[in-house]
C-alpha positions as CSV (number, residue, x, y, z in Angstrom):
1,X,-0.7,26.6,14.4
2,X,-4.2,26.3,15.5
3,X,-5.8,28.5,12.6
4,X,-3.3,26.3,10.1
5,X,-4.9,23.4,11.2
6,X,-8.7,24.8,10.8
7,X,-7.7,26.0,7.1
8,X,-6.2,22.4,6.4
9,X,-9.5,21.2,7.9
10,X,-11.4,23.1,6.1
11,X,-10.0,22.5,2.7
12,X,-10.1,18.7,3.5
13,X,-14.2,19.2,2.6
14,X,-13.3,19.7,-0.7
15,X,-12.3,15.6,-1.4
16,X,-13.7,13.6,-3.8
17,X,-12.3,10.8,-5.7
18,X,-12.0,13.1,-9.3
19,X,-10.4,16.0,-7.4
20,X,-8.0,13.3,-5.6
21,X,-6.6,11.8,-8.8
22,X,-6.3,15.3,-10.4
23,X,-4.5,16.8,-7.3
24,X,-2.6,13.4,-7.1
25,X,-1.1,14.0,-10.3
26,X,-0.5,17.3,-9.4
27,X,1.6,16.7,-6.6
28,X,3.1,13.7,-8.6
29,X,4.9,16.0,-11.2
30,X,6.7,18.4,-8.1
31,X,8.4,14.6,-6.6
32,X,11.8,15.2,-6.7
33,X,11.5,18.7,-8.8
34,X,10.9,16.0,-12.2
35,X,8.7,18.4,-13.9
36,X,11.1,21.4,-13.7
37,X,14.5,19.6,-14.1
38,X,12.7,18.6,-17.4
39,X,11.5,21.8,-18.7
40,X,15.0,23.5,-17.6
41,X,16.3,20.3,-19.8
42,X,14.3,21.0,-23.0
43,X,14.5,24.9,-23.0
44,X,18.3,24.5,-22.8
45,X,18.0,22.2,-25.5
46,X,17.3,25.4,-27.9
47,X,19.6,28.1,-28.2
48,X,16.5,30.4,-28.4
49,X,15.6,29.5,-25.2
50,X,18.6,28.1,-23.5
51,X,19.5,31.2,-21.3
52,X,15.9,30.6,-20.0
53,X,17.0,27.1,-19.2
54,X,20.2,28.1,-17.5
55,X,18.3,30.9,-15.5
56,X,15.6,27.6,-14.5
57,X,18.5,25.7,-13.7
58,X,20.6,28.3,-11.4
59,X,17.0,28.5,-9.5
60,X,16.6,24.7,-8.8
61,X,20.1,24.4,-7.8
62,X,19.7,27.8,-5.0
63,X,16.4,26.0,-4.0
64,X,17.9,22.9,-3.5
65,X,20.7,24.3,-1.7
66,X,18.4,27.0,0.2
67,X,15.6,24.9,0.8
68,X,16.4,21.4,2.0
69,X,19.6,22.2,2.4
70,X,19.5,25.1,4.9
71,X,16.0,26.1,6.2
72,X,14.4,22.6,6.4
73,X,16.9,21.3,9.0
74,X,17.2,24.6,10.3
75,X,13.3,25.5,11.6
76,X,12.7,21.2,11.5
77,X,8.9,21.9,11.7
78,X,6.8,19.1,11.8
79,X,4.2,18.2,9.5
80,X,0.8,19.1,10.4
81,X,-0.4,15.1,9.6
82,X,1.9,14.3,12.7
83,X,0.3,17.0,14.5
84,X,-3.4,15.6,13.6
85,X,-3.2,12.1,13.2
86,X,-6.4,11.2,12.2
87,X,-5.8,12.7,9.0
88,X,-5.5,9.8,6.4
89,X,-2.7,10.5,3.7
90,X,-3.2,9.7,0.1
91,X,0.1,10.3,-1.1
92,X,3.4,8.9,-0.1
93,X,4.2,10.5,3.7
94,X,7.2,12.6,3.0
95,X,9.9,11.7,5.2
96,X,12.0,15.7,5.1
97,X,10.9,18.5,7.6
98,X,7.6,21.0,6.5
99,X,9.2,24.5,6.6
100,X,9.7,25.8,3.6
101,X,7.1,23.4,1.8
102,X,9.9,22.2,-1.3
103,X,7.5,21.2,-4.0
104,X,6.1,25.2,-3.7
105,X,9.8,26.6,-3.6
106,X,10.7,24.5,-6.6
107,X,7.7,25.1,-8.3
108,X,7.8,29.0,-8.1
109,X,11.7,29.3,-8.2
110,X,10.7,27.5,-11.9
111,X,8.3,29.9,-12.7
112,X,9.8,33.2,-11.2
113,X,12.7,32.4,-13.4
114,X,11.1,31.8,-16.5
115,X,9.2,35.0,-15.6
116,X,12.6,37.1,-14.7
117,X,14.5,35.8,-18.1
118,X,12.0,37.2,-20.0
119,X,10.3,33.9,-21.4
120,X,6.0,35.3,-20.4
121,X,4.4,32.4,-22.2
122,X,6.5,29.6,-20.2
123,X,6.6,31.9,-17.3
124,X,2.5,31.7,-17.4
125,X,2.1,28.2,-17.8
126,X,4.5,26.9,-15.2
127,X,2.9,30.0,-13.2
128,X,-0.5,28.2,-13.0
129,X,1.3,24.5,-12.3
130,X,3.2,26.4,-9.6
131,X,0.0,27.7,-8.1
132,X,-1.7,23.8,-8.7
133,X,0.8,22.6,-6.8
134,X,1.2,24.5,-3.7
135,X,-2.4,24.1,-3.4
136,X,-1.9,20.2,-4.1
137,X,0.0,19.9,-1.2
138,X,-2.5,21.5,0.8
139,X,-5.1,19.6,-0.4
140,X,-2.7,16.7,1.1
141,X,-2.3,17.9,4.3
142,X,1.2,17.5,4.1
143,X,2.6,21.4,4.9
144,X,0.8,24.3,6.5
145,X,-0.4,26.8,5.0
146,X,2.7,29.3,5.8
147,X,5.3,26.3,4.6
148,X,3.7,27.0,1.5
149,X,4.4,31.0,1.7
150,X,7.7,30.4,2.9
151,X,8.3,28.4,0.0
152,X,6.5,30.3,-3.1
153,X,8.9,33.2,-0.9
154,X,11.8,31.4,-1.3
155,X,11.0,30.5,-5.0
156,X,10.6,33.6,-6.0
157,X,14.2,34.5,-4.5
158,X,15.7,31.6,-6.1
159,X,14.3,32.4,-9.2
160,X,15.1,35.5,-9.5
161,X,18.7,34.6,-8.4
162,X,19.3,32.3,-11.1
163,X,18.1,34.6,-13.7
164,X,20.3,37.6,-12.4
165,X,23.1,34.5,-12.6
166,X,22.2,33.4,-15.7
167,X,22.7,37.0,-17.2
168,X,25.7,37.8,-15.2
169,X,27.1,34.3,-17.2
170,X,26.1,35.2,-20.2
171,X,27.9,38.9,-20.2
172,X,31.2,36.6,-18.2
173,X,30.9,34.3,-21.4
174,X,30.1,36.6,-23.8
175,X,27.2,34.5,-25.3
């Protein structure tokens, strides 16, 4: 934990007030998973890329389920800003455990989806968000650095589960 906390010191150098409102908005569009549950929402809105959207989908909901649901209460890790309290926060203090850190999981089960159902151009722009973010939440001091392994980890398992699920539904369906 020690050598998490000098790399969350370290990257808390890097402040300044532009770089605060960028990362700000960053971590803004991972709240709640709003940013994903609206690009699963418009790629299932076209049939061209509506399988794309169910595979999206079938990650959030593992993730969900996975993440908060499971390993969250499971390892309860506190977050390092109640270890080192004279960090100040600039975002809302999340009130849910650090390990796995959920906007990262959310973020890359999104993008590992998009990546495993075949969709490249989405899969590369939600790629570099995902990366934005887990780095946003660093930059916040809200997990360590491993909560944010664990969860691009567990992203990438939950997306490639809900692709494989959205294919296996599509063959069950015959769509």
């Amino acid at each position: 934990m020690g050598m998490e906390l000098q790399i969350l010191d370290w990257i808390q150098k890097l402040h300044s007030p532009g770089l605060d409102a960028f990362m700000r908005a960053v971590t803004a569009l991972g709240n709640a998973g709003v940013i994903w549950i609206l690009l699963a929402a418009v790629l299932l809105v076209r049939k061209k890329t509506r399988p794309a959207g169910v595979a999206v989908s079938a990650a959030l909901v593992l993730d969900l389920i996975l993440c908060n649901g499971i390993l969250k209460p499971l390892f309860a890790r506190v977050r390092p800003f109640d270890v080192n309290m004279a960090v100040e926060l600039l975002i809302a203090r999340p009130l849910d455990f650090s390990f796995p850190s959920g906007h990262t999981a959310a973020a890359f089960a999104s993008a590992s989806a998009l990546g495993f159902a075949g969709e490249k151009r989405w899969c590369q722009a939600a790629s570099i968000l995902a990366v934005l973010m887990a780095f946003s939440r660093l930059y916040f001091y809200v997990p360590y650095p491993t909560d944010v392994l664990g969860g691009m980890l567990v992203g990438i398992l939950c997306g490639f589960l809900g692709a494989l699920l959205a294919r296996k539904g599509r063959k069950v369906l015959g769509l």
